[in-house]
N, C-alpha and C positions, 0 to 999 in steps of 0.2 A: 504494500500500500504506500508506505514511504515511497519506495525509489519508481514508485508511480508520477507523484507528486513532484518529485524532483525532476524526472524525465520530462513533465509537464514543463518543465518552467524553465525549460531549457532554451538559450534563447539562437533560434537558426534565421538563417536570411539565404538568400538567392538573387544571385544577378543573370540576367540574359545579354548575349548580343547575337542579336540574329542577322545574317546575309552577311556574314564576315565573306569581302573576296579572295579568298583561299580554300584550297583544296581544304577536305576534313581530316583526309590522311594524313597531310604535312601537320595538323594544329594538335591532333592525338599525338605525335611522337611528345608534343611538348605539356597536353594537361597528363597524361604519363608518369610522368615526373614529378607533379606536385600533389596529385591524391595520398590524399592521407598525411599531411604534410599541417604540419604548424604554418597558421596563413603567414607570419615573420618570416619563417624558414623557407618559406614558397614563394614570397617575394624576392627572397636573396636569391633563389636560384634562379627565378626569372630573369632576374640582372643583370645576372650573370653568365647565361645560356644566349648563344652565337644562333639564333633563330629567330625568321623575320616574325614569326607567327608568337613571340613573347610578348610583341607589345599588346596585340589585342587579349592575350590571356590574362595580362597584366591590370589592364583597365579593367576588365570586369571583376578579376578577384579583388580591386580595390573598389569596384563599389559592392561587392557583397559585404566587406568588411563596413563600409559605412552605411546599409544598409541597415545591419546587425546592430549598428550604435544608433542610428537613428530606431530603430522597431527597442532596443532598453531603455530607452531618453523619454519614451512617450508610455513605457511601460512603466518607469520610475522606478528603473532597476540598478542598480550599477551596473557595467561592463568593464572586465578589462579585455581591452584586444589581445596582450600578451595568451589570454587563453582561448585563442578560436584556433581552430583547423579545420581543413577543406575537410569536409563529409563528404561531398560528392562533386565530381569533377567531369564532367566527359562534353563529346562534340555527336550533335546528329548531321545531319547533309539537309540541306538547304536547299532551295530551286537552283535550277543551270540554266545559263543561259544561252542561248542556243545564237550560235555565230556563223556566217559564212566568211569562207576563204576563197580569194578567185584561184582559180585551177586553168591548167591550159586547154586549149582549145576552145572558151566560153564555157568553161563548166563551171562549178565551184564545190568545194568540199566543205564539209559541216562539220565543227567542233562547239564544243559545252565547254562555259568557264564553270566552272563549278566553287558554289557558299556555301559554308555551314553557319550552324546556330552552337553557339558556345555557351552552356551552361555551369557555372560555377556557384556550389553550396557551402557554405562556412556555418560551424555550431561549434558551444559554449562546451568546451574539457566538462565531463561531468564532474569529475574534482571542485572544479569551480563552481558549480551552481549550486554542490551542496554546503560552501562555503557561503555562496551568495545568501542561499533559502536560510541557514542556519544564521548568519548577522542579524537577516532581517525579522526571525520570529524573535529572536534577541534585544533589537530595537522595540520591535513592540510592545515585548513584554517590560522594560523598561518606563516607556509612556504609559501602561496600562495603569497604572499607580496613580501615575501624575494626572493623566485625564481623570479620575475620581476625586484627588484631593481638589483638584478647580471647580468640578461640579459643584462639590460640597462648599465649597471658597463663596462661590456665587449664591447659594441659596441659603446661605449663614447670611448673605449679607441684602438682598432681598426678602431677608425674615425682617432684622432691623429695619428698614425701610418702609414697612409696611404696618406699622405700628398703629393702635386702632387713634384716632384721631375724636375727642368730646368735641361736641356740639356744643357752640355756645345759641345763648336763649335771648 
């Protein structure tokens, strides 16, 4: 039941870029390489890997990662990025575009550029959330004290306030 709750509150994001124009073949040699990978760690190798196809892998695992901080900011959670890693990483294939080349004699021959869509997942180290979940019933339970002492604070003192008042004649 716990590591329900924890799994619940895990916090994942997803970036797309769809009609990237490159082959899907060439872009897989490179999300490859950073599945299952520390998004830190997956950035540095993107960096540093000699492939045209880093930059567009790059750009979406940097907005999955603010994604991520944007979807805990409105959750009103903390996040540390230090603890994401790619959960899921891969390329499907895209439309092709369908091209003519002149050929001799008046003919012409038909070639496909071919897109794919690059999907990139980053979630919260479960380590981390049950640090996150565990501050936060922590925090609470700390205020739960003090929100009762102000209740009482406030209706101690709308008792004196309310004092019966004689009519004069």
């Amino acid at each position: 039941m716990a590591n329900e709750a924890v799994a619940s509150s895990a916090i994942t994001a997803v970036a797309k870029a769809r009609h990237v124009r490159m082959s899907p073949q060439k872009i897989r040699l490179v999300v490859d390489m950073i599945r299952g990978q520390r998004a830190e760690d997956a950035l540095q190798i993107l960096r540093f890997t000699k492939k045209r196809a880093t930059r567009d892998v790059e750009k979406v695992l940097r907005s999955a990662i603010a994604n991520a901080e944007r979807k805990a900011e409105d959750a009103g959670a903390s996040l540390d990025v230090d603890h994401l890693y790619v959960s899921e990483c891969y390329v499907n294939e895209g439309s092709r575009w369908k091209r003519l080349r002149p050929a001799p004699m008046g003919r012409a021959f038909r070639y496909q550029r071919r897109t794919a869509h690059i999907i990139v997942g980053v979630l919260e180290h479960h380590k981390a959330v049950e640090q996150r979940v565990a501050a936060a019933t922590a925090e609470a339970e700390s205020h739960k004290g003090v929100a009762g002492a102000v209740k009482k604070a406030r209706q101690a003192i709308a008792g004196k306030k309310k004092k019966p008042v004689a009519k004069k004649k």
